[in-house]
Jmol script that loads the backbone (N, CA, C; Angstrom):
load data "model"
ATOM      1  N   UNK A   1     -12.368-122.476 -33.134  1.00  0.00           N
ATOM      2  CA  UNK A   1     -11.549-121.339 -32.792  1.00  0.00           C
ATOM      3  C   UNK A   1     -10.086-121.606 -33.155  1.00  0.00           C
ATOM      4  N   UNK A   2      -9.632-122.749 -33.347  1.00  0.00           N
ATOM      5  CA  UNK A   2      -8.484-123.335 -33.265  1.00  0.00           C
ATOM      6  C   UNK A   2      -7.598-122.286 -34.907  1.00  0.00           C
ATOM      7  N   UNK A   3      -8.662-123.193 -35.729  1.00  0.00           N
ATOM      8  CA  UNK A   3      -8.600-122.782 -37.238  1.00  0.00           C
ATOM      9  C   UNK A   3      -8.277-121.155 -37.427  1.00  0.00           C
ATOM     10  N   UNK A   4      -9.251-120.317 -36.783  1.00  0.00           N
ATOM     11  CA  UNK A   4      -8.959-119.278 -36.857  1.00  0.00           C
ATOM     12  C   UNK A   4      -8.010-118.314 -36.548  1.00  0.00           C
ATOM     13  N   UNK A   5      -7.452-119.220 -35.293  1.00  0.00           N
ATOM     14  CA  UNK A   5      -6.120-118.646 -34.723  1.00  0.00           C
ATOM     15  C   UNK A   5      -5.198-119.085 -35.465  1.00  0.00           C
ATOM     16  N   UNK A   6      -5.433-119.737 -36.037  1.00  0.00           N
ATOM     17  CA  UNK A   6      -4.067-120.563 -36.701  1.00  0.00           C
ATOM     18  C   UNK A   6      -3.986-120.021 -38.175  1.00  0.00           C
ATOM     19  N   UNK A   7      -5.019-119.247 -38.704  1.00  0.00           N
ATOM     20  CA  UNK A   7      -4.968-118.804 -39.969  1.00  0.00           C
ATOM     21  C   UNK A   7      -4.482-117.257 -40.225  1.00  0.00           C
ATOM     22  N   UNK A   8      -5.761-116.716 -38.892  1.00  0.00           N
ATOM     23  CA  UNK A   8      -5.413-115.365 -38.428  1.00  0.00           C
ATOM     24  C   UNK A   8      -3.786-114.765 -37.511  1.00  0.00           C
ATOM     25  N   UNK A   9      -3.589-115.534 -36.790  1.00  0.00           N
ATOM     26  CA  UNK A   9      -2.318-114.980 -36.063  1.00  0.00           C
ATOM     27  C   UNK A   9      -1.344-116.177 -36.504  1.00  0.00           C
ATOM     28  N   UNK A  10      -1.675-117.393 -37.267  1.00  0.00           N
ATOM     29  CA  UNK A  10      -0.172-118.124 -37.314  1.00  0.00           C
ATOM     30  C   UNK A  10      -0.147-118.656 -35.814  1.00  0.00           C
ATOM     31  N   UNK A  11      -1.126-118.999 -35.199  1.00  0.00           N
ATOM     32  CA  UNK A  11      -0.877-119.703 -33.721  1.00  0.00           C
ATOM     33  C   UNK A  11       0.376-120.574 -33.646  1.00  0.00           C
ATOM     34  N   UNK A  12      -0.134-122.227 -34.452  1.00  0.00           N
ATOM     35  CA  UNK A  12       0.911-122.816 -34.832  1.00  0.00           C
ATOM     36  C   UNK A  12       2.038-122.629 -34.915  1.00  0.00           C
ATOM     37  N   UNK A  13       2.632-121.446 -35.683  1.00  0.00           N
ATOM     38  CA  UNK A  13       4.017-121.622 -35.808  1.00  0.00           C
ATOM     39  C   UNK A  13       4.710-120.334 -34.578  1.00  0.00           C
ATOM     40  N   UNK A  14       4.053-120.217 -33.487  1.00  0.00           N
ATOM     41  CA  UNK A  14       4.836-119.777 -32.445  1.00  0.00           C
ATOM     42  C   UNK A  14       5.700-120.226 -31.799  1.00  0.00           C
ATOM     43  N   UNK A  15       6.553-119.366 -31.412  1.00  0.00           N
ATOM     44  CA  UNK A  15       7.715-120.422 -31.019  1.00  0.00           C
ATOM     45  C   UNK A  15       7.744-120.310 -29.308  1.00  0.00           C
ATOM     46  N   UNK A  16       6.594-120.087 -28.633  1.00  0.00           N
ATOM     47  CA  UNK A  16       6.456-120.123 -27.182  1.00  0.00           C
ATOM     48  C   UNK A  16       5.695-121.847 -27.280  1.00  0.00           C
ATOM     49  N   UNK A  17       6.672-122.047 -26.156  1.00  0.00           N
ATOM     50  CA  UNK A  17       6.032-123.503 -26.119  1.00  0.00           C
ATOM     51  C   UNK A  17       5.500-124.463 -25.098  1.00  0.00           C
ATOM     52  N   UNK A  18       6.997-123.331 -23.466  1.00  0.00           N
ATOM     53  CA  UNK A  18       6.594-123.976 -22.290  1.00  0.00           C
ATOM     54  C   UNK A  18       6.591-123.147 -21.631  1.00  0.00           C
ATOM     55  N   UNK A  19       6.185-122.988 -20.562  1.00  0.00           N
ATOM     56  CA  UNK A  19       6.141-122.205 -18.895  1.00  0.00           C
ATOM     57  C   UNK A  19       4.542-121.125 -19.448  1.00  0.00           C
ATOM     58  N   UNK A  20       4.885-120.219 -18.731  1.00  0.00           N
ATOM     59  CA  UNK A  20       3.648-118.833 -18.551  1.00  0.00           C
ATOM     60  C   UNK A  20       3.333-118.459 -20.237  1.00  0.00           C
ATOM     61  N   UNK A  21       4.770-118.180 -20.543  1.00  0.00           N
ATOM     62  CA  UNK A  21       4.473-117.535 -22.080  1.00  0.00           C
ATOM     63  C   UNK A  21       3.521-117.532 -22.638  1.00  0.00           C
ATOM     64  N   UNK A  22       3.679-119.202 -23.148  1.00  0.00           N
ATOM     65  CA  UNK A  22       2.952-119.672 -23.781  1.00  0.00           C
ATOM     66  C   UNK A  22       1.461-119.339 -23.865  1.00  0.00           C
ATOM     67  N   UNK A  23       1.300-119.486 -22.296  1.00  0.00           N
ATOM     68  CA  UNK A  23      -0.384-119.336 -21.734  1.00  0.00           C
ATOM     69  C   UNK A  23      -0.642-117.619 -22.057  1.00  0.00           C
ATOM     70  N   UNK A  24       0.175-116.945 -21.698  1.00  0.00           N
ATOM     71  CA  UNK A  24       0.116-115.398 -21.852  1.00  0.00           C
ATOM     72  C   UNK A  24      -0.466-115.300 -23.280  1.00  0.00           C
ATOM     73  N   UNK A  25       0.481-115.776 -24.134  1.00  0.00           N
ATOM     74  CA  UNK A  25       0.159-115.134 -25.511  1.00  0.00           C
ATOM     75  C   UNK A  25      -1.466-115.723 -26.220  1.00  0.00           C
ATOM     76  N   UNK A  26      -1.330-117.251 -25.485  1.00  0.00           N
ATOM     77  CA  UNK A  26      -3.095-117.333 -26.034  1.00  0.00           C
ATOM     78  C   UNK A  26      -3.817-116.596 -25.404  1.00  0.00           C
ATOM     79  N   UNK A  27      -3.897-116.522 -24.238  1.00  0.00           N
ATOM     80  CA  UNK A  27      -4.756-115.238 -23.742  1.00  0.00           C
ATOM     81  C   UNK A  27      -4.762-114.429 -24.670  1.00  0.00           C
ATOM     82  N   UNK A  28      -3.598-113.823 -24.832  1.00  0.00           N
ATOM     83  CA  UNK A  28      -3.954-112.381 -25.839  1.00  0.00           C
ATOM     84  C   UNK A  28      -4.416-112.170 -27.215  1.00  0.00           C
ATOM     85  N   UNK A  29      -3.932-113.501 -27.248  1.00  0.00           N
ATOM     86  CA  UNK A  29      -4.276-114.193 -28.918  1.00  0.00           C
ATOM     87  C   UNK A  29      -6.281-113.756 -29.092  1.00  0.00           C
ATOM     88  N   UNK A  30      -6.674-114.613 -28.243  1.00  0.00           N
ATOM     89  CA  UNK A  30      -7.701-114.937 -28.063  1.00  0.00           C
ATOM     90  C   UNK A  30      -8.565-113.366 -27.694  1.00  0.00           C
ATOM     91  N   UNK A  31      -7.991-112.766 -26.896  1.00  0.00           N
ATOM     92  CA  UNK A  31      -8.416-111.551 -26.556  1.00  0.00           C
ATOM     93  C   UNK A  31      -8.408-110.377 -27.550  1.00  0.00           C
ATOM     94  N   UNK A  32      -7.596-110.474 -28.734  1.00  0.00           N
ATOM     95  CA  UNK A  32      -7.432-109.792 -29.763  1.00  0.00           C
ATOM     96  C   UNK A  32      -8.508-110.346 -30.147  1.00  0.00           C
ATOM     97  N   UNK A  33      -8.791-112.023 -30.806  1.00  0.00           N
ATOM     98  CA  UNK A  33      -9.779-112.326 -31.381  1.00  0.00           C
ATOM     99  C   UNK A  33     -10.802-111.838 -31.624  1.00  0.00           C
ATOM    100  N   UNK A  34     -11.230-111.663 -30.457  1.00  0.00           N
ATOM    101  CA  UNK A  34     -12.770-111.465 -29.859  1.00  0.00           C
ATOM    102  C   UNK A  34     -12.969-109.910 -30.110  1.00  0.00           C
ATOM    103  N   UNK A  35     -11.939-108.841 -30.089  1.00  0.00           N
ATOM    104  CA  UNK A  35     -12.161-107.696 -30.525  1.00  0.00           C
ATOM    105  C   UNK A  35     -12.239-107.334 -31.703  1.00  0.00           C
ATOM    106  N   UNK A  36     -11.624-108.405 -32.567  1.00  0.00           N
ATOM    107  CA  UNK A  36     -11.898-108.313 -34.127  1.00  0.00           C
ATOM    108  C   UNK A  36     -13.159-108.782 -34.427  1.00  0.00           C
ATOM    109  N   UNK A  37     -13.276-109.938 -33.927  1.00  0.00           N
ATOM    110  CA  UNK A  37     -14.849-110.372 -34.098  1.00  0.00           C
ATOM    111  C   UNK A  37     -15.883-109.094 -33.579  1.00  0.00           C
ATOM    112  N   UNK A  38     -16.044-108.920 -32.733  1.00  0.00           N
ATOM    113  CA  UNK A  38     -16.778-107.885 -32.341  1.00  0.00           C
ATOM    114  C   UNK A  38     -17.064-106.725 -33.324  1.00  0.00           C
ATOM    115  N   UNK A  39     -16.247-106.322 -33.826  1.00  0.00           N
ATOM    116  CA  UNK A  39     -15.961-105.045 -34.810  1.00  0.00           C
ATOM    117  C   UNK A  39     -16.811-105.298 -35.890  1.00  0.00           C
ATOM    118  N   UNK A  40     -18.080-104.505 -36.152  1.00  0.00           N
ATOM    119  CA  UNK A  40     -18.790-104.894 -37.031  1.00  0.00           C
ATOM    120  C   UNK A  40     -18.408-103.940 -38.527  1.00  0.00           C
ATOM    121  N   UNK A  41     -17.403-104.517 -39.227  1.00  0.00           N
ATOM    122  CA  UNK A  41     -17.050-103.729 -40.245  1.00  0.00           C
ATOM    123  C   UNK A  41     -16.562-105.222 -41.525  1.00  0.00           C
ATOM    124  N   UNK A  42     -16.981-104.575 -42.575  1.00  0.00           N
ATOM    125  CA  UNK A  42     -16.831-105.507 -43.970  1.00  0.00           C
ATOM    126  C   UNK A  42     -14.916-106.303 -43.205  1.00  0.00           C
ATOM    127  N   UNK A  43     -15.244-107.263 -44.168  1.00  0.00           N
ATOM    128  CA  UNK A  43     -13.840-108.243 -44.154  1.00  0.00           C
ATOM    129  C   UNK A  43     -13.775-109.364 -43.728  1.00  0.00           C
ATOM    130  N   UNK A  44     -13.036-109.922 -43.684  1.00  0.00           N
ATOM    131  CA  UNK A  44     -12.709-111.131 -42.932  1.00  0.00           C
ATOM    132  C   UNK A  44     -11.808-110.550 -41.688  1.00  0.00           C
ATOM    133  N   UNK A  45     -11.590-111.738 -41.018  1.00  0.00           N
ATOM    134  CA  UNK A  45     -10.834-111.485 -39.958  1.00  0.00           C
ATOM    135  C   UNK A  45      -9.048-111.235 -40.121  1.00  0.00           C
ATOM    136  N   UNK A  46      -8.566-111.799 -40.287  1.00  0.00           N
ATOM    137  CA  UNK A  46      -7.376-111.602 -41.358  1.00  0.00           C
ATOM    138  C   UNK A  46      -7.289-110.339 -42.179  1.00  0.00           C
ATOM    139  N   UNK A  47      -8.292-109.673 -42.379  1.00  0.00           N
ATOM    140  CA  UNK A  47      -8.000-108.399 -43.234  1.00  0.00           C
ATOM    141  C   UNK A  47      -8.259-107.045 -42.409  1.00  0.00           C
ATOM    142  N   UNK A  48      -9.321-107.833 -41.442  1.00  0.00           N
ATOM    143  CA  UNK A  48      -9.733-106.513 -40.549  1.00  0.00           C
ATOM    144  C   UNK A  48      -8.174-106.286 -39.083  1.00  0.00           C
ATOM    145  N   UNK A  49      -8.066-107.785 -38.891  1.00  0.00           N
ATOM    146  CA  UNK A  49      -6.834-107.350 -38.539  1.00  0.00           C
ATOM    147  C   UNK A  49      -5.454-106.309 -38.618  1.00  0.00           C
ATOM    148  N   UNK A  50      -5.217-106.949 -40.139  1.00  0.00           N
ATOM    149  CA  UNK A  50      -4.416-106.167 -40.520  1.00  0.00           C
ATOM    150  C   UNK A  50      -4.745-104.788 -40.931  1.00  0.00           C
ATOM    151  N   UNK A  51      -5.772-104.313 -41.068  1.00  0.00           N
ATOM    152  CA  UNK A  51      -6.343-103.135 -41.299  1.00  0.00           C
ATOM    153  C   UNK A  51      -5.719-102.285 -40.328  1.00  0.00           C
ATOM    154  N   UNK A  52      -6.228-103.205 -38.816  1.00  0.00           N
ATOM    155  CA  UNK A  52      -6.517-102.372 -37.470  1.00  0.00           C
ATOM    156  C   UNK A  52      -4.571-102.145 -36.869  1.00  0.00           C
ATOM    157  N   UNK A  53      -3.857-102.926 -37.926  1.00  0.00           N
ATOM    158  CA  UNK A  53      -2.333-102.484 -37.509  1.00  0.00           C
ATOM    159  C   UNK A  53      -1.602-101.312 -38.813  1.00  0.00           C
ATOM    160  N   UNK A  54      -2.307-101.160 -39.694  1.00  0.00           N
ATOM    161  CA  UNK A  54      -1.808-100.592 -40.600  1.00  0.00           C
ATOM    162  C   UNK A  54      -2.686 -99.077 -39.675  1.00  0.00           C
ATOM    163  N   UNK A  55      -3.865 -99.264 -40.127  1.00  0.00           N
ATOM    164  CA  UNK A  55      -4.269 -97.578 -39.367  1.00  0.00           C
ATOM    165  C   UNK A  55      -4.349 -97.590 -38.108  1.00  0.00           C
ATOM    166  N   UNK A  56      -4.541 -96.495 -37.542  1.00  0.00           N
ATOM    167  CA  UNK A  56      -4.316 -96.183 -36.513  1.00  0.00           C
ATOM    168  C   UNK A  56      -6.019 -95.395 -36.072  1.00  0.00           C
ATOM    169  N   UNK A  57      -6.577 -95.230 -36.463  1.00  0.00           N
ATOM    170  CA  UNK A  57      -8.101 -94.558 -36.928  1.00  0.00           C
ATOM    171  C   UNK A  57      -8.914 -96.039 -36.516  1.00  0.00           C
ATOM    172  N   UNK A  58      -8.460 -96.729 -37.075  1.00  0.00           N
ATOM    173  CA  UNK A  58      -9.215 -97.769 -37.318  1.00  0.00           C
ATOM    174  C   UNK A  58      -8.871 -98.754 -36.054  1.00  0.00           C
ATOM    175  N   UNK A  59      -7.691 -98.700 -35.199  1.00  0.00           N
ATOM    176  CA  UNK A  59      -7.031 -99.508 -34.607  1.00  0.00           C
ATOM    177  C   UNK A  59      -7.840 -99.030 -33.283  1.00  0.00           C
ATOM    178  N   UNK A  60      -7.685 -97.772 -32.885  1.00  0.00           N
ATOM    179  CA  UNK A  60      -8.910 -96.881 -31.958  1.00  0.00           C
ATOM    180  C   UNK A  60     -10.359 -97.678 -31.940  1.00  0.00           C
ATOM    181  N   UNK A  61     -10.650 -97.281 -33.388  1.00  0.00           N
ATOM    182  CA  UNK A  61     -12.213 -98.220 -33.128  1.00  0.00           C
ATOM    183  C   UNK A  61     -12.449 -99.214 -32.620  1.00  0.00           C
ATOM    184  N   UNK A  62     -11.579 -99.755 -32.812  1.00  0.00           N
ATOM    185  CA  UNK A  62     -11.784-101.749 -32.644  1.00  0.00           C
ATOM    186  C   UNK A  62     -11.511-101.705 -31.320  1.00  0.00           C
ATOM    187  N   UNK A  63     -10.865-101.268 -30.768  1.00  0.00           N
ATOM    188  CA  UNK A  63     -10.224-101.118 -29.169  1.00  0.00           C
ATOM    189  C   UNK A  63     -11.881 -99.905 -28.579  1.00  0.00           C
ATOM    190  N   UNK A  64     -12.776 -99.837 -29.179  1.00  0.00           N
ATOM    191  CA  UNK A  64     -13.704 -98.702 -28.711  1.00  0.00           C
ATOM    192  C   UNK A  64     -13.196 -97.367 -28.157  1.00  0.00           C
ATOM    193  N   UNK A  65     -11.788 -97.042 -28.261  1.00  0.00           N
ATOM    194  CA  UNK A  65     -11.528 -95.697 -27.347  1.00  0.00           C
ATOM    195  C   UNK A  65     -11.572 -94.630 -28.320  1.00  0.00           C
ATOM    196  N   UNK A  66     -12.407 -94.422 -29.312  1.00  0.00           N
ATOM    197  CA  UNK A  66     -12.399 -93.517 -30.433  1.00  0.00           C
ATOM    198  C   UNK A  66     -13.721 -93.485 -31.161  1.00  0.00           C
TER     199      UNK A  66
END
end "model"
wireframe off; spacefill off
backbone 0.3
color backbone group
């Protein structure tokens, strides 16, 4: 999972490092993850990502409220 965060969101080069933050944003990191994974549509993860921030059609789906 490490790899993927680190390819897909740039984990690594965050610049949260100590207190809650930090913990906050992997949560969400991770919680995005899992909704991209889930999303059964062509791509990689990295592309379906960015897909799901460019449209807005598509950003609905992945979130299921559409």
């Amino acid at each position: 999972m490490h790899w993927l965060l680190d390819t897909a969101f740039n984990d690594d080069l965050s610049r949260y490092r100590a207190g809650s933050g930090a913990k906050n944003m992997a949560v969400v990191r991770r919680f995005a993850l899992g909704l991209i994974r889930a999303h059964k549509s062509k791509g990689s993860v990295k592309s379906r990502r960015k897909s799901a921030s460019w449209d807005t059609n598509f950003l609905l789906s992945v979130l299921q409220i559409k």
